[in-house]
Structure formats: C-alpha cells, structure tokens
N, C-alpha and C positions, 0 to 999 in steps of 0.2 A: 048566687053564681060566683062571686066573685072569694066567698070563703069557698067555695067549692075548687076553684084552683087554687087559692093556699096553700090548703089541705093536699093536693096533688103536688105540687111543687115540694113541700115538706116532704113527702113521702117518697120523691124524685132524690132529693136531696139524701134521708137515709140510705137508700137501697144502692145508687151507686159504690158509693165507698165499701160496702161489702161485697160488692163485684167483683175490685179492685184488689182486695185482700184474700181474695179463695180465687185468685188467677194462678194456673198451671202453666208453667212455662217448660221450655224445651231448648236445650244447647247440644250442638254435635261437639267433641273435644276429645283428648287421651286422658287418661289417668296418670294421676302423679306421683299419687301415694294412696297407700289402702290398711288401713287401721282397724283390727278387725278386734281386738279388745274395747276401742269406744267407739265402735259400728260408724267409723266414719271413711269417704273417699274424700281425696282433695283430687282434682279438676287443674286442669293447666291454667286455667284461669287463675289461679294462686288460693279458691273459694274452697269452704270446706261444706260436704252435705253429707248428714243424716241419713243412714240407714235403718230398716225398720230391723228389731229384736230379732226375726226370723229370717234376715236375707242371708241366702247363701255364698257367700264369698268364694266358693269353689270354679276354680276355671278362668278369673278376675286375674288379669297380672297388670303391672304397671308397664306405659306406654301402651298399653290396647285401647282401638281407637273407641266409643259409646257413645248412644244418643240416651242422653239422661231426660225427664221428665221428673219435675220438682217443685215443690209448692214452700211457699212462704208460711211458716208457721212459730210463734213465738218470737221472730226476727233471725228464726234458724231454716236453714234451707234444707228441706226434706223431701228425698229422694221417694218418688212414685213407682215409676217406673225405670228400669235400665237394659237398655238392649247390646249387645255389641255389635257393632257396623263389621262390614264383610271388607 
C-alpha cells in the first residue's frame, strides 16, 4: 500500500507541471504594432506574440482593441486565437 501511493504521488508530481506548461491563456488589450514580415503583433503590454505562417493580417490596424488567446511555447508566446472586440 504504502509503495502504491509513492507511485501516485510520483505520478501527481509529473503530470502537474505539464498542465502548467500547455495552459492557454487570454488578455483583452490594443495592438501596438503589427510585423507582418516576422509574423509577429506586439500587445500594449510592451509583449511580443507569434503568429502562425497562415494568419491573415488583413483588416488588423494598430490601436484596434482584441481578445488574444495564446500559449507558451519554446518561452515564445504564440498566438491561438485573435478576435477583435466591438
């Protein structure tokens, strides 16, 4: 019994910090700048995030307000999702 929750605790131990590192997060903010040669937006928060090869840039101006969704990847923040707020 008592290796039987080792073994659990162990296994408790791995699986959180993978949680923790594939967590999608979500900021409402404006655009500040929009890089469309190295597929990146910078965020009034002064952050820079990652666009994927195929996003469209078209319609995107700087100061438009967006709810971005973006995941932590490599220590680079990589844009999911992006909607523009009304």
């Amino acid at each position: 019994m008592r290796l039987l929750l080792l073994n659990i605790a162990a296994l408790v131990a791995l699986i959180v910090p993978m949680t923790v590192l594939a967590q999608n997060n979500t900021i409402e903010t404006t655009i500040k700048a929009i890089d469309v040669t190295r597929l990146t937006i910078t965020l009034a928060d002064g952050k820079t995030y990652q666009v994927p090869a195929e996003f469209n840039f078209n319609g995107l101006t700087v100061g438009e307000k967006v709810s971005v969704s973006y995941s932590l990847v490599d220590g680079k923040r990589v844009i999911d999702d992006l909607d523009v707020e009304d």
